[in-house]
C-alpha positions in Angstrom: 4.4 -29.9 -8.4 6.6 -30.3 -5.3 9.8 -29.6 -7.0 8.2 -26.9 -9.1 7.1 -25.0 -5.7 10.5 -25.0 -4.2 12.0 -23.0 -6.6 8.7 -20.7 -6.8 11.2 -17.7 -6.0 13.8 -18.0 -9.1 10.5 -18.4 -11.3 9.0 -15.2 -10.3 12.4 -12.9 -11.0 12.7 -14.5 -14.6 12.7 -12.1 -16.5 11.3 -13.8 -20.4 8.9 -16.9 -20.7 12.3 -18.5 -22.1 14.1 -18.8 -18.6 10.8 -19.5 -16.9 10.9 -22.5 -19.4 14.1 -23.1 -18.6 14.3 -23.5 -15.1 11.1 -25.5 -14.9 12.3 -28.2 -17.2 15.9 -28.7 -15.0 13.8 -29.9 -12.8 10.6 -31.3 -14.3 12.8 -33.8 -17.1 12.1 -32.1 -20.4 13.9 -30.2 -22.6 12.8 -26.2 -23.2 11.0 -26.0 -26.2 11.2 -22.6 -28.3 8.2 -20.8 -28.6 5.6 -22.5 -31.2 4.6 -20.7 -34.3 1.3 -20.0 -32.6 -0.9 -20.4 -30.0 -1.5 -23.7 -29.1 -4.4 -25.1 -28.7 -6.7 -24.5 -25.7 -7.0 -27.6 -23.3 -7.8 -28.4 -20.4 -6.0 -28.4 -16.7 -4.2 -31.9 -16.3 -2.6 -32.9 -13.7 0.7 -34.9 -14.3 1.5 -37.6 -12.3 5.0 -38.0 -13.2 7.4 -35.3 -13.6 8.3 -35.5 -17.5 5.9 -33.2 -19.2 6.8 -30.8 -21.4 7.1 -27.4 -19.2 7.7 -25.0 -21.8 4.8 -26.0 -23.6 2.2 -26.0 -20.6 3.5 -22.4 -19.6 3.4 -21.0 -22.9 0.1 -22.4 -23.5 -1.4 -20.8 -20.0 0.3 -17.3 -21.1 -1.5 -17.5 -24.5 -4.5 -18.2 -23.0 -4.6 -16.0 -19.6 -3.0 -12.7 -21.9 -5.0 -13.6 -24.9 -1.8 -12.9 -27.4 -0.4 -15.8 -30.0 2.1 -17.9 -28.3 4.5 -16.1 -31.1 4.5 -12.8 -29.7 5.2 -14.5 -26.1 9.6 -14.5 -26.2 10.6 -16.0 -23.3 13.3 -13.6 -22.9 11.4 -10.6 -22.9 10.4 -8.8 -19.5 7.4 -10.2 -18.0 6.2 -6.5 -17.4 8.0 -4.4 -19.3 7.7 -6.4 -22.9 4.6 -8.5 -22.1 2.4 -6.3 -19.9 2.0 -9.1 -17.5 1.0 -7.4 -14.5 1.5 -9.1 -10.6 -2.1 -10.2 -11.0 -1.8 -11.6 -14.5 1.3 -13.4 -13.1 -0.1 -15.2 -10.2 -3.2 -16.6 -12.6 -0.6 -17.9 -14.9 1.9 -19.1 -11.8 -1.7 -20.6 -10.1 -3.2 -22.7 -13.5 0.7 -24.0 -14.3 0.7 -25.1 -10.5 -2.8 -26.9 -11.2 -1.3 -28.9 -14.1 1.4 -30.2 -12.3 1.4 -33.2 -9.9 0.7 -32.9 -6.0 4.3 -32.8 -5.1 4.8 -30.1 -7.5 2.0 -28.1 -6.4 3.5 -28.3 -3.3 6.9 -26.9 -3.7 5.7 -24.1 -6.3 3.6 -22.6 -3.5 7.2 -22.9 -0.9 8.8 -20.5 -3.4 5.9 -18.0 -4.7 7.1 -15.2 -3.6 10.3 -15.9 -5.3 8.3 -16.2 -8.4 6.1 -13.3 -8.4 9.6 -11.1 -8.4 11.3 -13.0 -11.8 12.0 -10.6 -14.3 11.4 -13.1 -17.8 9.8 -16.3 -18.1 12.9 -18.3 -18.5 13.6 -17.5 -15.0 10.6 -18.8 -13.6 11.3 -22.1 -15.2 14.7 -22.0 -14.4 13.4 -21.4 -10.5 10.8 -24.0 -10.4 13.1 -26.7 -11.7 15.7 -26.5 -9.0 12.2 -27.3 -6.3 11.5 -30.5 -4.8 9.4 -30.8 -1.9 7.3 -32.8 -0.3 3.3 -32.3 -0.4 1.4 -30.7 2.4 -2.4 -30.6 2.4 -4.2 -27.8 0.7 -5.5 -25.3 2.3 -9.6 -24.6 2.6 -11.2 -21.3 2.1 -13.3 -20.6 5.5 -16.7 -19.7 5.0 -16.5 -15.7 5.1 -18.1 -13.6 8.1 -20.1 -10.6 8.2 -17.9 -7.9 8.0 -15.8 -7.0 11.6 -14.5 -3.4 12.4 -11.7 -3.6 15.1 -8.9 -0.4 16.7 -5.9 -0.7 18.0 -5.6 -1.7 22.1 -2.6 -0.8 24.3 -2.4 -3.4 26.4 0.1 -4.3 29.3 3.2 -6.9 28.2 5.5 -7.2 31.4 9.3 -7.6 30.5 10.9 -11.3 31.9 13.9 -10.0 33.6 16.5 -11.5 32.0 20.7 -10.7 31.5 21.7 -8.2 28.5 21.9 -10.1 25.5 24.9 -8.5 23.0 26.1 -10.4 20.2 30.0 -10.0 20.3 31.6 -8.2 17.5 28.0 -7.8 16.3 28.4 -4.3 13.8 25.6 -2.2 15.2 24.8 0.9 12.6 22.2 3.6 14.6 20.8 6.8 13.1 21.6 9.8 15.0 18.9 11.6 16.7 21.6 14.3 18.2 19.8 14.9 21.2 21.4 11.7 23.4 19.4 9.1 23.0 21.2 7.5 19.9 24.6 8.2 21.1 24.1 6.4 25.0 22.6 3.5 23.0 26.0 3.3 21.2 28.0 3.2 24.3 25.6 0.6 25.9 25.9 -1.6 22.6 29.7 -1.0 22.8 30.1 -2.3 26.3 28.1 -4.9 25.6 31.0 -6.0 23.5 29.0 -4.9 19.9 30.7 -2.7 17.2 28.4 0.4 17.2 28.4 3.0 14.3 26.2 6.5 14.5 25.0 7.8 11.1 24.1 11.8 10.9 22.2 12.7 8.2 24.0 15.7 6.6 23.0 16.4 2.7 25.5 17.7 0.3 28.9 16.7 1.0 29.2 12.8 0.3 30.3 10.4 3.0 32.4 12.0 5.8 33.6 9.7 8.8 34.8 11.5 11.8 34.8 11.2 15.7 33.4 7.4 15.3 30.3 8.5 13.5 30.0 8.7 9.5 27.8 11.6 8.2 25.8 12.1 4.4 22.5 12.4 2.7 20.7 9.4 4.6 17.6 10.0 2.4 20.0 8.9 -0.8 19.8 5.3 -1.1 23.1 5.5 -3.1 24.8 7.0 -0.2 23.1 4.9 2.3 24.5 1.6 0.1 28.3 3.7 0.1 27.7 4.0 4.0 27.4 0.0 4.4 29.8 -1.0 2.0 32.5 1.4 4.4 31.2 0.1 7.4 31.9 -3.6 6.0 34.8 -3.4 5.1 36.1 -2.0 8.2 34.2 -3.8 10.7 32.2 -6.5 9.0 28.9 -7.6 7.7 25.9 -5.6 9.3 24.1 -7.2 12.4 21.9 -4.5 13.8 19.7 -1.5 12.9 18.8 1.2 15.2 16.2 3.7 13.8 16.5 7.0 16.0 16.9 9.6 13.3 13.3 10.2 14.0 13.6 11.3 17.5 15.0 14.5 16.4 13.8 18.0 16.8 12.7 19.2 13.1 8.9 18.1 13.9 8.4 22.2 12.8 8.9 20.8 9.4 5.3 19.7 9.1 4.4 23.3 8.9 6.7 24.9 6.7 5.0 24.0 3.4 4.8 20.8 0.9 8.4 20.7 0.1 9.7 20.9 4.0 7.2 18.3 4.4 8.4 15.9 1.5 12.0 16.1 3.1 10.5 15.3 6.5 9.0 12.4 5.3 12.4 11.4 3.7 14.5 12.0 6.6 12.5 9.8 8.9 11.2 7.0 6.1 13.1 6.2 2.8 16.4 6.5 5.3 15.2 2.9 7.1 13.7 1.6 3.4 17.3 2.5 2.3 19.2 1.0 5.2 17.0 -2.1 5.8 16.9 -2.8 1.7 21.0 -2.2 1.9 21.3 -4.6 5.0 19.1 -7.0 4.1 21.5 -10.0 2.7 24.2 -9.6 6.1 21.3 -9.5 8.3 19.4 -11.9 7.2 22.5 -14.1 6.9 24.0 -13.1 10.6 21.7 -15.5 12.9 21.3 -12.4 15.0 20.2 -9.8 12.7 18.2 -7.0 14.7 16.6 -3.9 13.0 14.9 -1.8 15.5 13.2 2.1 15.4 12.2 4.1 18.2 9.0 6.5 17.6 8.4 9.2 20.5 4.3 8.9 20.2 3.6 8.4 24.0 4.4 5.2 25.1 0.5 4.1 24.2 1.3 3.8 20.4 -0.6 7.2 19.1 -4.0 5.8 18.1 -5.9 8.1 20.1 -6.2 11.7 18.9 -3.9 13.5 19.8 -1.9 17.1 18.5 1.8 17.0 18.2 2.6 13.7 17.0 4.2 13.2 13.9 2.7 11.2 11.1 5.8 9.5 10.0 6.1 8.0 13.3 3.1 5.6 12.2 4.7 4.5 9.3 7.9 3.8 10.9 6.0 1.7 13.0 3.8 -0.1 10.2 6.8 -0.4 8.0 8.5 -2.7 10.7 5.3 -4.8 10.6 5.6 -5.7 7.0 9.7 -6.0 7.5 9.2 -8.5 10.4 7.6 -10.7 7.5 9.6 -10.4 4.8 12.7 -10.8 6.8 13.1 -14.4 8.4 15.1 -15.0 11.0 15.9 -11.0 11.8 14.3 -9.8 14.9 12.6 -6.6 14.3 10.9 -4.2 16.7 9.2 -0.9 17.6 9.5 0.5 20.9 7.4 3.8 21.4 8.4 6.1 23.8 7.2 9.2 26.3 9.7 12.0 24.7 9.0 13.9 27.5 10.9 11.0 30.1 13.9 12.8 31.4 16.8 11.8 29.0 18.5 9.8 31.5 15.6 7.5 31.8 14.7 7.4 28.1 18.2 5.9 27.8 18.3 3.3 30.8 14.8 2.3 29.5 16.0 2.0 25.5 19.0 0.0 26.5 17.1 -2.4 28.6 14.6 -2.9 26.0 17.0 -3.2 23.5 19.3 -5.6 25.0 16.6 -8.0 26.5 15.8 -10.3 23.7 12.4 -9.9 24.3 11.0 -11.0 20.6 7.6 -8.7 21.2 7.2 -6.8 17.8 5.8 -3.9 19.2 6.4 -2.4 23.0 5.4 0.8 24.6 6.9 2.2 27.0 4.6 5.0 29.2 5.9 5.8 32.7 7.0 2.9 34.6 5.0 0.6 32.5 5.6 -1.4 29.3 2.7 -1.9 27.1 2.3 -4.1 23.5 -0.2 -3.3 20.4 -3.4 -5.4 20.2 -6.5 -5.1 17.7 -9.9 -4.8 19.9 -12.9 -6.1 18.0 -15.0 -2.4 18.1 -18.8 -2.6 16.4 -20.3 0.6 15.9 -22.9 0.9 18.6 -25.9 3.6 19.2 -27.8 5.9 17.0 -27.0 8.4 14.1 -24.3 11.4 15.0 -24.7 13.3 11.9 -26.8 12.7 9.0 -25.6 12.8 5.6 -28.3 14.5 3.5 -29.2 16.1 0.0 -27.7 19.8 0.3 -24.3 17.9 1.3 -21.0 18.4 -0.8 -18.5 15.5 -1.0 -15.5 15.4 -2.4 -13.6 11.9 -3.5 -10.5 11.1 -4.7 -10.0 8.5 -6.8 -13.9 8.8 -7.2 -14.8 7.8 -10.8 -13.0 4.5 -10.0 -12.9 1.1 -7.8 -13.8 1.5 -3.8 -15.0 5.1 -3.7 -16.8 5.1 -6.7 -18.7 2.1 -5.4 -19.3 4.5 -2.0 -20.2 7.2 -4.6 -22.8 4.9 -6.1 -24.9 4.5 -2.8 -24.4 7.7 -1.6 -25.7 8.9 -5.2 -29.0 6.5 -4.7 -29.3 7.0 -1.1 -29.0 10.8 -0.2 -28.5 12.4 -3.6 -25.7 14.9 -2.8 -23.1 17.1 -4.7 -20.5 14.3 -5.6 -17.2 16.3 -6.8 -14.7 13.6 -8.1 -11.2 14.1 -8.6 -8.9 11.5 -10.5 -5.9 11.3 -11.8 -7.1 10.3 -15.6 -8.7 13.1 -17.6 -12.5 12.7 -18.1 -12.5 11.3 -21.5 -14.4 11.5 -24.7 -16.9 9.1 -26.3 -15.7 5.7 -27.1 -14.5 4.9 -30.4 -17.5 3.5 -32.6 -15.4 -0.3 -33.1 -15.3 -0.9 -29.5 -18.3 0.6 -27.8 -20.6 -2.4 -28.6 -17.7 -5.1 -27.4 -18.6 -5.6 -24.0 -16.3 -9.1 -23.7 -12.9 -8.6 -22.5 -11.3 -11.3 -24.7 -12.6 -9.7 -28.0 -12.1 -6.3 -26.7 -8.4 -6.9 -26.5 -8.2 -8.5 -29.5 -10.2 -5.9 -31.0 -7.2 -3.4 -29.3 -4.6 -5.2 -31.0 -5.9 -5.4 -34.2 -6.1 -1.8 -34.4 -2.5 -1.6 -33.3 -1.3 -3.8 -35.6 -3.4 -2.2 -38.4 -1.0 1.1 -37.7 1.8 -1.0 -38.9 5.5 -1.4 -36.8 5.9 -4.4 -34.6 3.3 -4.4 -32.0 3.8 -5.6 -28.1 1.7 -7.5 -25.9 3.0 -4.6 -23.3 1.7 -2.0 -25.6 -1.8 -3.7 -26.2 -2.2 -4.1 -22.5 -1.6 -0.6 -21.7 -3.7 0.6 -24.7 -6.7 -2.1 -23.2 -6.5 -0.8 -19.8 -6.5 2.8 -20.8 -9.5 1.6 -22.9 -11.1 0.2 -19.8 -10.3 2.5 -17.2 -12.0 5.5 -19.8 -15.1 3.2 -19.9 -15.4 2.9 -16.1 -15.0 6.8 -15.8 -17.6 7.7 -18.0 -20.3 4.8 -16.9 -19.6 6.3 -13.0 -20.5 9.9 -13.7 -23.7 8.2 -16.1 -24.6 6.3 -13.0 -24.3 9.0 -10.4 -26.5 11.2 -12.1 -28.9 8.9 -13.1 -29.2 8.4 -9.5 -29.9 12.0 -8.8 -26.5 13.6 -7.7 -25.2 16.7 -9.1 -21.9 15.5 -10.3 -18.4 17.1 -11.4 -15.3 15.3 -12.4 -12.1 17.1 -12.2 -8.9 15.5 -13.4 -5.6 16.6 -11.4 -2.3 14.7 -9.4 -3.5 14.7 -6.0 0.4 15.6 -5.0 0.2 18.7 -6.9 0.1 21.8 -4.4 -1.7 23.9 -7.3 -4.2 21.6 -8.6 -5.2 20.5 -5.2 -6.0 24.5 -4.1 -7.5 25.4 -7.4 -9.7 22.5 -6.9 -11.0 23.3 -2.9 -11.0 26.9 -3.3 -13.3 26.3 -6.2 -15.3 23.7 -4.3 -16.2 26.5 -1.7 -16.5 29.3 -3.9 -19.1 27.6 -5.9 -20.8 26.0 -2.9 -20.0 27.8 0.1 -19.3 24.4 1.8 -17.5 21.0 2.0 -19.4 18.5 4.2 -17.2 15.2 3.7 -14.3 14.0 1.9 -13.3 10.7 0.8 -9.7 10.5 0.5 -9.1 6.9 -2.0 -6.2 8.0 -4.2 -3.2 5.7 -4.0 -1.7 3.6 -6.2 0.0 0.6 -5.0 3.8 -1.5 -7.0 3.8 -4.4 -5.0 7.9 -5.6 -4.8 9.6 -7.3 -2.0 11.7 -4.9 -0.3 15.1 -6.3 -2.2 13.8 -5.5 -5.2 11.9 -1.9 -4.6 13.7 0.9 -6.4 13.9 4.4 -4.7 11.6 5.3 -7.6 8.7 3.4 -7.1 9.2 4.1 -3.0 8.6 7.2 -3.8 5.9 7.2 -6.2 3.9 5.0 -3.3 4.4 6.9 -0.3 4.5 10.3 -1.6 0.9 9.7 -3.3 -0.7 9.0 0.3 1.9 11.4 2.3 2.1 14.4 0.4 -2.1 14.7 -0.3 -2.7 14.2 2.9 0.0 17.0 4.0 -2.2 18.9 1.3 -6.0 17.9 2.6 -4.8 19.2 6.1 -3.5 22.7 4.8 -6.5 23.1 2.3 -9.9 22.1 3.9 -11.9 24.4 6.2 -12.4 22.0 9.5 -15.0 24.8 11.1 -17.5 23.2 8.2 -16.2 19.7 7.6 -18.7 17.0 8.8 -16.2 13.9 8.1 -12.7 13.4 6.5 -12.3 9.3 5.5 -8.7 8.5 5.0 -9.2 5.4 3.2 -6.0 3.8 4.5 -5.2 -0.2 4.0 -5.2 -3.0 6.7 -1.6 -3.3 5.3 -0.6 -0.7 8.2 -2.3 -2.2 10.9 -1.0 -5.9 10.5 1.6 -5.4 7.7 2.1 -7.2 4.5 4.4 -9.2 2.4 5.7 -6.6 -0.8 4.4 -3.8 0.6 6.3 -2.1 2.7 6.2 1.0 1.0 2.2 0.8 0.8 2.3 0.1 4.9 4.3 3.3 5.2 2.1 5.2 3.0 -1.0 4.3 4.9 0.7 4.4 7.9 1.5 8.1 7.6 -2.1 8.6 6.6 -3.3 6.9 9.8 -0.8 9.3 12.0 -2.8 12.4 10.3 -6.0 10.6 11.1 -4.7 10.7 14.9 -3.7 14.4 14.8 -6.8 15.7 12.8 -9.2 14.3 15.0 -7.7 16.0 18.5 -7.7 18.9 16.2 -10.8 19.5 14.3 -14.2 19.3 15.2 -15.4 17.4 12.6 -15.1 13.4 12.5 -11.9 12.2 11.2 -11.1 8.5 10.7 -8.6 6.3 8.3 -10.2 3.1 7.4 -7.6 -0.3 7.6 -9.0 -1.9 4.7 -8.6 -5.5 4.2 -8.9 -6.9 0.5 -12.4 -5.7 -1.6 -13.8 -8.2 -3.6 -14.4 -6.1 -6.2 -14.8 -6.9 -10.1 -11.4 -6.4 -12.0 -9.4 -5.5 -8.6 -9.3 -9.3 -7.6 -9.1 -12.4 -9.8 -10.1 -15.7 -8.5 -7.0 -16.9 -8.1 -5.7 -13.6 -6.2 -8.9 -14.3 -4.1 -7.8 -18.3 -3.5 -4.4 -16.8 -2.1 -5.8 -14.2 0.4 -8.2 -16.8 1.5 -5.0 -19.3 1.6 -3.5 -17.1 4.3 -6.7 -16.7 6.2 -7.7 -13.3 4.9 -11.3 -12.7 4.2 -12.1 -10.7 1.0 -14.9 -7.6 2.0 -17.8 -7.5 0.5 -18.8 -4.3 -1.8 -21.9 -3.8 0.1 -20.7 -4.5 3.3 -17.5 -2.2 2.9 -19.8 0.6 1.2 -22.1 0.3 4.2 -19.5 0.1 6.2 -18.2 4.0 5.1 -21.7 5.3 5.1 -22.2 4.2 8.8 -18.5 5.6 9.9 -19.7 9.0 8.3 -23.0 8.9 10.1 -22.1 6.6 13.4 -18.8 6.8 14.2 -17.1 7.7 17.2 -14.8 10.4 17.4 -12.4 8.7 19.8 -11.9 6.3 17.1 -9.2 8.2 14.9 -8.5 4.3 13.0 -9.9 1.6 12.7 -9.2 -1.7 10.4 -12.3 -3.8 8.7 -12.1 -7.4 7.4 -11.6 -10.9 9.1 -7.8 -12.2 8.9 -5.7 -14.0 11.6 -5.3 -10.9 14.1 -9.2 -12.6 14.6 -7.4 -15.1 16.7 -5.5 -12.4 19.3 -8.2 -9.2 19.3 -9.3 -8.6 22.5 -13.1 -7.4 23.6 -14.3 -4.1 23.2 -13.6 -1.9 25.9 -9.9 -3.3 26.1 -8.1 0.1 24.8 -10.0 2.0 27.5 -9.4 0.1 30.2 -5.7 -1.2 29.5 -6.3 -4.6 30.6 -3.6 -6.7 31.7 -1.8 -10.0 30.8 -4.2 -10.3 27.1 -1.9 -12.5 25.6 0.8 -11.7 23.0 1.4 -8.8 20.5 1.0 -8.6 17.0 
């Protein structure tokens, strides 16, 4: 188990069940086996107390079992997504039950190396990863009993600097986006006397790479030119040490209101240039012993989390991206420093190259005044009595309603109050079930039942294509039982089907909301979709797919509702942002620029508006147990349906409007949140930041 744990990481970028075989038995003593003719036979979870055991075998066998296809269709060199539908949650079950058949040593290096794993492309690779492991055991980890449910915001709170020297790294290359107001060029000349090699990078679309007066110029949003900027800059200079973030800083925040596509670009400019960068940097810094990536945001010093007008969005997902990167990437230091644009430039820069040179490992410093401030959550219960009252005449709007979280919110608003529910999702409200699976109500036989079909149509049939067709199948059945439930609990309810990016669909859809109702009391903003991929392997694609889902709706939510009547707007945002997370650094932007509209909404409307940091849901089909045994692994507590539904409900009804976000669910910021009260009184010397 040991050895099988330590190469957890090749495992998971196999791409076919071959290479996964593979690598497992180079290291576990036995010979791959080709795939059997079919399935084997079902047995039970052994644990081997010697390492020759027949690896191919025991994987194939978990596969057939935890997919539910013959062994036969299972080719080990076919992609684990892509050929057999084996999605990141499918993966870890099959990862989790192998690791359980292996001996205590085993166990022990598979879970070293599971992130490795969970990114293999085939099978083969996984065993080809998990045979090079060997490591000893550590004890396993116990699930803590689980809390009631706490609700915390974010606390500025005061984080002296220990005077120290300037620490430069000689020779270290230093690349720094241009913010062409100052700040970014003094910071070069600071790096440069401190002996460092520092490049400025100007974003200018449209004509390629240009170097000229020390400073190299293209389309920083293009992660093609970002990756022809850092090849130029090592072979003149060297591998990259350092990345300084200030392309943020400058003026274009009039973007935000110069419609959807001004917006998209703004988002861009200020995000997928530092995914681009940091994902183009990633070997040399991580690699350097001194690797640095640092961004600057301009939201006041105090970190933006009270309301307030003028800030831009993206500077919270700057912010939350570096959380998630300060996880991903060991041994780089990685920090946010916030600052008071209004500081007099001279100061801005004496303050920035302090900061920056200091060494200081704090992950998150503001800098306000003549004071320097760090980031901590502050437990916050909801205390006193009722501020608004949800009730029957009400009209709420929620995306992503006929599904998961806010359906569940839906549901109890539905039996509790009885309003309008309007739903929007992305799949179209479909028609009745097909007679041979509306009475299968097992998942097993339904996918069998899927597949048998398929294969009935004649032409080779793949377990990727089954899957697809089953979920499909599944998320069609949800849909429709939602809408039953919701008005068999009394609400008038409408689905609509649209892509909550879409500029059209999105005003068709409120300008019919208020012409057929002459109001819009609440909305529920769930929509997001989420490709979990450590930042080495996330494609500009699927970077944009996840943040543009969150940003650009939310961009659309603030053009298109009518604040004068809005009771509540719920950005249902993801705890993800507030703390980070490993593989989802694009999610922690995402929800990150959701959070930053939270903040500017609620200095700006007079209704309550809030994003909710959600930790995990224990919800039916959105976790597995094993998924659950991992978050509980790491000390994250799964939420409750009820509690998070009731949790919603009393936001709507209780919430304060000085709280523009807040994050629910028990994890290990439990063991550094401060008291209540902290973010209003800017207490002093609370320990470190997060």
């Amino acid at each position: 188990q040991a050895a099988v744990q330590a190469i957890m990481d090749k495992l998971t970028s196999a791409r076919t069940l071959k290479e996964i075989i593979e690598r497992l038995t180079a290291v576990l003593g036995s010979a791959p086996a080709p795939a059997p003719a079919a399935a084997p036979a079902a047995a039970a979870p052994v644990r081997h107390s010697s390492t020759q055991f027949d690896a191919a075998t025991e994987l194939l066998q978990i596969a057939a079992e935890r997919t539910g296809y013959p062994a036969d269709m299972l080719d080990l060199n076919s992609g684990i997504e892509s050929d057999l539908g084996i999605d990141s949650i499918k993966r870890v079950e099959i990862l989790s039950e192998f690791q359980k058949r292996c001996s205590p040593d085993q166990q022990v290096g598979i879970q070293g190396v599971m992130d490795k794993l969970t990114s293999a492309r085939t099978l083969r690779e996984v065993i080809d990863r998990i045979t090079e492991a060997v490591r000893p055991a550590v004890p396993a980890v116990e699930a803590p009993a689980s809390p009631s449910l706490p609700r915390f915001r974010m606390a500025p709170v005061e984080r002296p600097l220990q005077k120290t020297n300037p620490r430069y790294v000689a020779g270290r290359v230093c690349l720094i986006t241009d913010d062409e107001t100052g700040l970014a060029a003094g910071l070069a000349e600071e790096r440069q006397r401190g002996g460092e090699q520092a490049v400025l990078l100007r974003h200018a679309p449209g004509n390629g790479v240009i170097e000229a007066e020390g400073a190299l110029s293209g389309d920083l949003t293009d992660a093609t030119v970002i990756q022809t900027i850092v090849d130029k800059v090592r072979a003149k200079y060297g591998p990259l040490g350092a990345i300084f973030h200030l392309l943020p800083l400058r003026a274009g925040y009039h973007a935000i209101n110069d419609g959807l596509p001004a917006w998209r670009d703004h988002v861009r400019q200020d995000v997928r240039s530092l995914y681009a960068l940091a994902r183009a940097g990633e070997t040399d810094l991580k690699q350097s012993g001194h690797g640095l990536v640092a961004v600057v945001t301009a939201r006041g010093g105090s970190f933006g989390y009270e309301p307030v007008s003028g800030l831009a969005p993206t500077h919270h997902g700057i912010a939350d991206f570096i959380k998630t990167l300060a996880l991903e990437f060991t041994g780089v230091q990685c920090k946010v420093v916030d600052i008071d644009p209004t500081d007099p430039q001279a100061i801005l820069r004496r303050k920035l190259a302090d900061e920056l040179a200091s060494g200081d490992d704090t992950l998150q410093v503001g800098l306000p005044g003549d004071r320097r401030l760090t980031i901590l959550p502050e437990r916050a219960p909801v205390n006193g009595g009722p501020v608004r009252a949800i009730a029957k005449d009400w009209v709420v709007l929620l995306t992503g309603g006929a599904r998961g979280i806010t359906a569940a919110v839906a549901q109890k608003m539905a039996e509790r109050y009885q309003p309008t529910l309007i739903l929007a999702g992305a799949s179209p409200l479909p028609p009745d079930e097909p007679a041979e699976f509306a009475a299968l109500t097992d998942r097993t036989a339904l996918k069998s039942a899927v597949m048998q079909k398929m294969k009935a149509g004649g032409g080779p049939v793949k377990p990727a294509d089954v899957e697809a067709a089953f979920q499909r199948l599944m998320k069609a059945r949800e849909i429709r039982q939602t809408v039953q439930s919701l008005r068999d609990a009394g609400s008038r309810v409408v689905y609509h089907s649209l892509d909550v990016r879409d500029e059209a669909a999105m005003k068709a859809l409120i300008e019919r909301i208020y012409a057929d109702y002459g109001r819009l009391d609440a909305v529920i903003h769930g929509a997001g979709i989420i490709e979990d991929k450590l930042l080495k392997d996330k494609t500009p694609e699927s970077f944009d797919r996840v943040v543009h889902t969150k940003t650009d709706s939310s961009w659309l939510l603030s053009r298109l509702l009518r604040p004068e009547g809005l009771q509540c707007l719920i950005f249902m945002s993801s705890i993800t942002a507030a703390f980070g997370n490993r593989a989802q650094a694009d999610y922690a932007i995402a929800n990150g620029v959701m959070n930053g509209y939270a903040v500017k909404l609620a200095a700006e409307w007079p209704g309550r508006v809030v994003a909710m940091n959600w930790g995990p849901w224990d919800q039916q089909g959105m976790v597995t147990d094993e998924v659950r045994r991992q978050f509980l692994s790491r000390g994250i507590h799964m939420i409750p349906i009820d509690d998070g539904v009731e949790a919603v409900l009393r936001e709507i009804e209780r919430g304060h409007a000085s709280d523009a976000v807040v994050a629910f669910g028990a994890g290990p910021w439990d063991g550094i949140a401060v008291p209540d009260g902290t973010s209003r009184a800017h207490s002093s010397n609370l320990g470190a930041a997060v």
